[in-house]
C-alpha positions as CSV (number, residue, x, y, z in Angstrom):
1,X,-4.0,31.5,-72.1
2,X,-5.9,28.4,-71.6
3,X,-2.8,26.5,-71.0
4,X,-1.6,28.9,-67.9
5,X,-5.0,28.8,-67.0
6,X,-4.8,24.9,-66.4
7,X,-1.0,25.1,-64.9
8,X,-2.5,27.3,-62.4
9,X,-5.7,25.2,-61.6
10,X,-2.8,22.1,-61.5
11,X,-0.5,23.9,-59.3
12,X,-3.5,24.8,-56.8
13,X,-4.7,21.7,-56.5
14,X,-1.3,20.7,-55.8
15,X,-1.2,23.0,-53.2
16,X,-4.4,21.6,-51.7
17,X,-3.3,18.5,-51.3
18,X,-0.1,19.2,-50.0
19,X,-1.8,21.2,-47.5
20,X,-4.5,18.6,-46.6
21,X,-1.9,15.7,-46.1
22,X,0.1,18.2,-44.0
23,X,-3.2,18.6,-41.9
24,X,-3.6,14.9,-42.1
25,X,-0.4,14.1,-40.4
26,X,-1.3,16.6,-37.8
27,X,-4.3,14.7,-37.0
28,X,-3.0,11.7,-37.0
29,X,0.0,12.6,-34.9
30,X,-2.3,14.1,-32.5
31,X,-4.6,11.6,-32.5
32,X,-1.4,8.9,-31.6
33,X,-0.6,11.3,-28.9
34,X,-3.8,11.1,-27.6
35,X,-4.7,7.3,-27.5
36,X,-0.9,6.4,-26.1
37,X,-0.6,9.4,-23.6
38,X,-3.5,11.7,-22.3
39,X,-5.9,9.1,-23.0
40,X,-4.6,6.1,-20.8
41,X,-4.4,9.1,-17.6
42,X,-7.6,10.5,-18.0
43,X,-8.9,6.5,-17.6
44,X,-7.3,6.0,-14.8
45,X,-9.3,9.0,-12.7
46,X,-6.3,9.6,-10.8
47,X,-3.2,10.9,-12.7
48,X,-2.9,14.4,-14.6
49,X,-4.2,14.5,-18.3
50,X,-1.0,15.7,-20.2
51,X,-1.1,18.4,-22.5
52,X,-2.0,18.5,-26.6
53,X,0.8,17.4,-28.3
54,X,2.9,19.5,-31.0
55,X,1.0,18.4,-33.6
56,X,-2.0,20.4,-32.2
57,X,-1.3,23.6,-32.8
58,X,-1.2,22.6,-36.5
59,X,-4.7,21.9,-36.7
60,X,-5.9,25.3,-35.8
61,X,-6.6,27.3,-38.7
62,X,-8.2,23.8,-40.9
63,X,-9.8,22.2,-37.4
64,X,-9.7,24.6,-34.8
65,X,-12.3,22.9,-33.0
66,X,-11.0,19.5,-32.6
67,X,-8.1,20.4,-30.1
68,X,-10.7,21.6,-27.7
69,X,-13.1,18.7,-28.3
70,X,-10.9,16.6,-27.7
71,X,-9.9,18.2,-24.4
72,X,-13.4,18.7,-23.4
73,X,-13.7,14.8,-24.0
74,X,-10.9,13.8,-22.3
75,X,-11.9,15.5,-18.9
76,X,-15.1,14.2,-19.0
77,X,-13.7,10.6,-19.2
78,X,-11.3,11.4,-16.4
79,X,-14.6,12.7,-14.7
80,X,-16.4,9.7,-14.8
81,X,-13.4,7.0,-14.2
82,X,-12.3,9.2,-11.1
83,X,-16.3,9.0,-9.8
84,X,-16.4,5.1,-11.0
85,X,-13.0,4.9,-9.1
86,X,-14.5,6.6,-6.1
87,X,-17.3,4.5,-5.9
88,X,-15.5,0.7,-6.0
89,X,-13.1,2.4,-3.3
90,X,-16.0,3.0,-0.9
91,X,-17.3,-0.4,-1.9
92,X,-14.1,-2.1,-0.8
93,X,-13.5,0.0,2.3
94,X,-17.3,-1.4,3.7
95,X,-16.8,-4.7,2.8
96,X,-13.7,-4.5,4.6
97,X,-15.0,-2.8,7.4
98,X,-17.8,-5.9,7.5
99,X,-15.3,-8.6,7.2
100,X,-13.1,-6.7,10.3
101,X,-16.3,-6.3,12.5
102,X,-17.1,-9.9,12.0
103,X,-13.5,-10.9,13.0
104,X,-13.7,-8.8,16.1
105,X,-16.9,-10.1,17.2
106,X,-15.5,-13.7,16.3
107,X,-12.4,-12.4,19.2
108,X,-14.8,-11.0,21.3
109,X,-17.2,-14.3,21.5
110,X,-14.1,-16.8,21.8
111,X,-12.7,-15.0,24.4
112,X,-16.3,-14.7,26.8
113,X,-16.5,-18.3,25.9
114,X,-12.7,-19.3,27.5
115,X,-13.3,-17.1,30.6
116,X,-16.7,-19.1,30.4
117,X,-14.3,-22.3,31.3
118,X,-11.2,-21.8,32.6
119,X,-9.9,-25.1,33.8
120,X,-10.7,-26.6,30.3
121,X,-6.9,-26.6,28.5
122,X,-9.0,-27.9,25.6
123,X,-11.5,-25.9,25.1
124,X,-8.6,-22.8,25.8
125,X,-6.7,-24.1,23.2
126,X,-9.3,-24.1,20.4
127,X,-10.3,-20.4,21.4
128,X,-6.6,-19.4,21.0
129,X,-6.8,-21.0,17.5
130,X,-9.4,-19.4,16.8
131,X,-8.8,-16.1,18.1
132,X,-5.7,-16.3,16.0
133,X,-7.4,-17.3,12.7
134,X,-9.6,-14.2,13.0
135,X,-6.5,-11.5,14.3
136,X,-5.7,-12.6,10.4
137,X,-8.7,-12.0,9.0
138,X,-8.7,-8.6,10.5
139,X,-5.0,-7.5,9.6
140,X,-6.2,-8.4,6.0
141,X,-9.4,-6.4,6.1
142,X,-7.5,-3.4,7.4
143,X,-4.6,-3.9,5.2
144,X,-7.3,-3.7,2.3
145,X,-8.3,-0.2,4.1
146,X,-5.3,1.1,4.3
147,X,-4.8,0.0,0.0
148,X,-7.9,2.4,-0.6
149,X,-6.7,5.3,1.4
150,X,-8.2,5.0,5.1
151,X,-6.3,4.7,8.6
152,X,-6.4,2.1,11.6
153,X,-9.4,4.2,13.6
154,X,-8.6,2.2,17.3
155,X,-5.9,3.6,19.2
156,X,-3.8,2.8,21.8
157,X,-3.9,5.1,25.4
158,X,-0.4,4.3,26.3
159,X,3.3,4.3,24.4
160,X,4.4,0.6,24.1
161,X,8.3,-0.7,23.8
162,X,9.4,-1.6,20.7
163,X,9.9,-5.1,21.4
164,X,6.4,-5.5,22.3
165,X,5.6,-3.9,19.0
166,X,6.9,-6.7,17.7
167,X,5.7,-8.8,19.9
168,X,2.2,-8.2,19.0
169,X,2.7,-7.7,15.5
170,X,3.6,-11.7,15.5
171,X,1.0,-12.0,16.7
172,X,-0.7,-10.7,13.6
173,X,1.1,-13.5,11.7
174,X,0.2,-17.4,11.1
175,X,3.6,-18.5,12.0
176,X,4.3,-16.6,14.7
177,X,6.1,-19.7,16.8
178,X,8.8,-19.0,13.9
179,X,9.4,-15.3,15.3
180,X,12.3,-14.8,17.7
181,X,12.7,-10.7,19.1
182,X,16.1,-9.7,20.7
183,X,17.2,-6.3,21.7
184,X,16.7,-2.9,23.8
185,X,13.0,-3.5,26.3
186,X,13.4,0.2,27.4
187,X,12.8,2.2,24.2
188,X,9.6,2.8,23.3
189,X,7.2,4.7,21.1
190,X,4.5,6.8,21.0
191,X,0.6,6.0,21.3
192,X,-0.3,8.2,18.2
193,X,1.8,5.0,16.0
194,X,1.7,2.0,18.0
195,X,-0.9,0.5,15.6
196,X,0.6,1.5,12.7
197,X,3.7,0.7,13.2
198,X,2.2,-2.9,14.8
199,X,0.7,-3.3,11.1
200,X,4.0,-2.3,9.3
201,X,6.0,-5.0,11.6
202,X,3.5,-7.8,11.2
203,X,3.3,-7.3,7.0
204,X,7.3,-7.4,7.0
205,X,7.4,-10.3,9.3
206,X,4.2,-12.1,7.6
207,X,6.3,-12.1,4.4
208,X,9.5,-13.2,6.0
209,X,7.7,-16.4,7.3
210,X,6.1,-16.9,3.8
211,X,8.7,-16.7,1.7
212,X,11.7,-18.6,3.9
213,X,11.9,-22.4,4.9
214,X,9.2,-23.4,7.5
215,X,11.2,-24.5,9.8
216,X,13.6,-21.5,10.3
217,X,13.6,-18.8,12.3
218,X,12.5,-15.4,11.3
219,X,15.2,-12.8,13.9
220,X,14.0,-9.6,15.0
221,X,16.3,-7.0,16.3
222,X,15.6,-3.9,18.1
223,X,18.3,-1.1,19.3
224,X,18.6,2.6,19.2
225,X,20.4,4.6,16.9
226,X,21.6,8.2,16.4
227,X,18.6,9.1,14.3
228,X,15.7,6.9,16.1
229,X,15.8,3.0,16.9
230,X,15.9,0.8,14.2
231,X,14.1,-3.1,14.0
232,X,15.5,-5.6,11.6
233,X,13.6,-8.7,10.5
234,X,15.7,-10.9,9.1
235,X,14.5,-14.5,7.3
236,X,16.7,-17.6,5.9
237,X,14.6,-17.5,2.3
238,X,16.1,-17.4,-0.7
239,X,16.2,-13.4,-1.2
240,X,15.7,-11.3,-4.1
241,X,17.2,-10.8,-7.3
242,X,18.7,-7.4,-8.0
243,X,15.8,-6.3,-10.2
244,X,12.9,-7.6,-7.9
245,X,15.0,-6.0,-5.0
246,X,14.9,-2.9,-6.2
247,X,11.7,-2.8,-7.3
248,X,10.4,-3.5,-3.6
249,X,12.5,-1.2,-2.1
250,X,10.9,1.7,-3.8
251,X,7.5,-0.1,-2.5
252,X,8.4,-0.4,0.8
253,X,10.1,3.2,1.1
254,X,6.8,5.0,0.2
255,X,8.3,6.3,-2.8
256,X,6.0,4.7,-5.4
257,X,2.3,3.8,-3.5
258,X,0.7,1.3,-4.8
259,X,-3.4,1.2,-4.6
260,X,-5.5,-1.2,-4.5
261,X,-5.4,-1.9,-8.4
262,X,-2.3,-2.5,-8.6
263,X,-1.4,-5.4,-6.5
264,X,-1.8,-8.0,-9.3
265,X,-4.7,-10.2,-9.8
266,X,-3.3,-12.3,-7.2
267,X,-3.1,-9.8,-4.7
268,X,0.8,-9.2,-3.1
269,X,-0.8,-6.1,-0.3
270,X,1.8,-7.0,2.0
271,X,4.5,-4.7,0.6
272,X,2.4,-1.9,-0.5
273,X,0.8,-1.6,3.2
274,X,4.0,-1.6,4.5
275,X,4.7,1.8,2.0
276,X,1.4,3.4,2.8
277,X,2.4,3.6,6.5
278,X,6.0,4.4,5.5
279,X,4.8,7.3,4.0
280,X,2.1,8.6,5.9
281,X,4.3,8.3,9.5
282,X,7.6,8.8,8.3
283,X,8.7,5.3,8.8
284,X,11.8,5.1,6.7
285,X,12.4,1.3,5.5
286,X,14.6,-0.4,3.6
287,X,15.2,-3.9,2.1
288,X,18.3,-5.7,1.5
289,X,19.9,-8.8,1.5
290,X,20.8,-10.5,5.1
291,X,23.2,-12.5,6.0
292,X,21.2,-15.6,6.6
293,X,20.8,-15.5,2.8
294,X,17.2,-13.8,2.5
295,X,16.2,-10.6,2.9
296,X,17.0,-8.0,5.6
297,X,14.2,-5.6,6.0
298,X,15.3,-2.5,8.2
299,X,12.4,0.0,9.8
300,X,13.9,3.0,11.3
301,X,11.3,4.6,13.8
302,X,12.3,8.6,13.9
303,X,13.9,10.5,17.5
304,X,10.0,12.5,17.5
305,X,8.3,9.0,17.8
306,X,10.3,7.6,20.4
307,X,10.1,7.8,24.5
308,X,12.2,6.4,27.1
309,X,10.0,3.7,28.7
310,X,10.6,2.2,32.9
311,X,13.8,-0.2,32.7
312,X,12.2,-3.5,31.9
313,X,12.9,-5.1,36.0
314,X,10.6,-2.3,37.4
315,X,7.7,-1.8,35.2
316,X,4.7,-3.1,37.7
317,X,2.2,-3.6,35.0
318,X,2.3,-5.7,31.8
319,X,2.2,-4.0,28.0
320,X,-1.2,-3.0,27.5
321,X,-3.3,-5.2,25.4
322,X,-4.1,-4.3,21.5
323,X,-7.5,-2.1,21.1
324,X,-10.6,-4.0,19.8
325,X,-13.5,-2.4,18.7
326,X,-16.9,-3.6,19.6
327,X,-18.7,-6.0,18.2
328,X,-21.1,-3.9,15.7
329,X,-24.1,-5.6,14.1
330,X,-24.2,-6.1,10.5
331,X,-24.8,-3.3,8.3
C-alpha cells in the first residue's frame, strides 16, 4: 500500500511538471510574440497593436491575468509614444514654420531693397542671389511640414499653365540654369493645386540636378494625354539599380508614406514629399529609367485638375507671381 501510495505521489508530480513546463512554453512563446510583434507597434504610436498570440489562450486557466496585463500595458505604451510622437511633430511643424517666416521676410526685405535701387545691376544681382538662397530655405521648411502631416496654407487666385509650373518650380531649385521646359503653353491647371503641384515638380527636379553631372541638362516635357497631361523630368545621372528603383517608386507613388522618422539620419525628404502630395491630390507618379541614362520621373496631372488656358500669343498678362506670406514677427 505504501508503495502505490508513493507511485501515485511520483506520477502526480510528474504531472505537475509536465503541466508547468507546458505553461512555461506558453509564456515564453507569448512573451517572444510580444517583444518581436505587438510590442515594436505599440512604440511606434502610430501602427495597430496586433493581437495575443496562440500561445495566449494557453495561459488562461494557470495565468489568466497576464494576457490582459499585458494588453492593458501595451496600450498604455502606445498611449504615451503616440502623445510623445504628437508632441515632437508640433515641435517640428513651428520650427519650420519659424524658419519659413524668416525666409519670407528675408524675400520680402531683398526685394524693397532692389526696387530701393533700380539702376544698380550690382546691387540687383546680389538680391536675386539672395532671394534665391532663401526660396530654398523655404521649400525645405515646408517640405519638413508637409513630412509631419500639414499642407502649403498660401494659395494661388488664378490656374497657371503647366509649363509655368515648372517654370517656378526651378525656381525652387539651386541649379535651376540646368533646367530646360519644352512642350504644350496652353494646358493648365487649377488654383486649388498649383502650389502643390509647384512643390512636387521642384523636389523631382531638385533631385535630378543633384544626382546627374553638373554640367548637363535636366529636360522637362509637358503634353496632354488621354487621362490628363503628363510632365517628364528627365536627368543624364547614373540611374537606379533595380532594387533602389523599386523601392522609390513605391515612395514616390504614395503607396508607402514615409514620415518624418523615417527619412534616415541624413535626411533624403525629397522623395517622400513628392509621395505625400501624390497621395493627398491624386498625382499619379512614376520613376523609371530615361533614355539619357538616369532616371525618367513621369507626373501625370488628372482630366478634373486640368483647364484649357488663352493660346500662349494672346494672353495680355504674364503668369501670376507665386504667393508669399507676410513677414510675421518671431514667435
Amino acid at each position: 500500500r505504501l508503495a502505490a501510495r508513493d507511485e501515485e505521489a511520483v506520477r502526480r508530480d510528474a504531472q505537475w511538471r509536465a503541466y508547468t513546463e507546458h505553461q512555461a512554453e506558453h509564456l515564453r512563446d507569448e512573451l517572444e510574440h510580444v517583444l518581436k510583434e505587438r510590442l515594436p507597434a505599440a512604440t511606434s504610436g502610430t501602427a495597430q497593436i496586433p493581437p495575443a498570440g496562440p500561445a495566449a489562450a494557453g495561459l488562461a486557466d494557470s495565468m489568466p491575468a497576464v494576457p490582459d496585463l499585458l494588453d492593458r500595458l501595451l496600450a498604455e505604451v502606445s498611449r504615451e509614444a503616440a502623445d510623445q510622437a504628437e508632441s515632437q511633430r508640433l515641435s517640428l511643424v513651428e520650427l519650420a514654420s519659424r524658419v519659413q517666416t524668416s525666409a519670407h521676410r528675408i524675400q520680402a526685405t531683398v526685394t524693397g531693397l532692389a526696387e530701393r535701387f533700380p539702376g544698380n545691376a550690382d546691387l540687383l544681382e546680389a538680391t536675386m542671389q539672395v532671394d534665391h538662397a532663401a526660396t530654398q530655405q523655404a521649400r525645405h521648411a515646408q517640405s519638413l511640414k508637409v513630412l509631419c502631416g500639414e499642407w502649403p496654407g498660401q494659395q494661388w487666385q488664378k490656374p497657371l499653365a503647366l509649363v509655368d509650373v515648372v517654370r517656378a518650380a526651378s525656381g525652387r531649385v539651386v541649379a535651376y540654369r540646368r533646367v530646360t521646359v519644352s512642350g504644350e503653353p496652353d494646358v493648365g491647371v487649377h488654383a486649388s493645386v498649383v502650389e502643390p503641384l509647384i512643390h512636387l515638380v521642384a523636389e523631382l527636379l531638385a533631385n535630378a540636378t543633384e544626382y546627374s553631372p553638373p554640367r548637363t541638362s535636366v529636360l522637362v516635357t509637358v503634353r496632354t494625354v488621354q487621362r490628363g497631361a503628363v510632365v517628364e523630368v528627365d536627368d543624364g545621372g547614373l540611374g537606379l539599380d533595380e532594387y533602389r528603383l523599386g523601392h522609390a517608386r513605391e515612395i514616390v507613388s504614395g503607396r508607402r508614406l514615409l514620415g518624418v522618422g523615417e527619412v534616415g539620419e541624413i535626411p533624403q525628404t525629397g522623395f517622400a514629399v513628392v509621395g505625400r502630395f501624390a497621395h493627398r491630390h491624386g498625382f499619379q507618379v512614376d520613376l523609371g529609367p530615361s533614355p539619357y541614362g538616369g532616371v525618367r520621373a513621369v507626373v501625370l496631372v488628372p482630366l478634373d485638375v486640368l483647364e484649357s488656358l488663352e493660346p500662349a500669343g494672346t494672353r495680355t498678362t504674364a503668369p501670376p507671381a507665386a504667393p508669399r506670406p507676410p513677414a510675421q514677427a518671431p514667435a
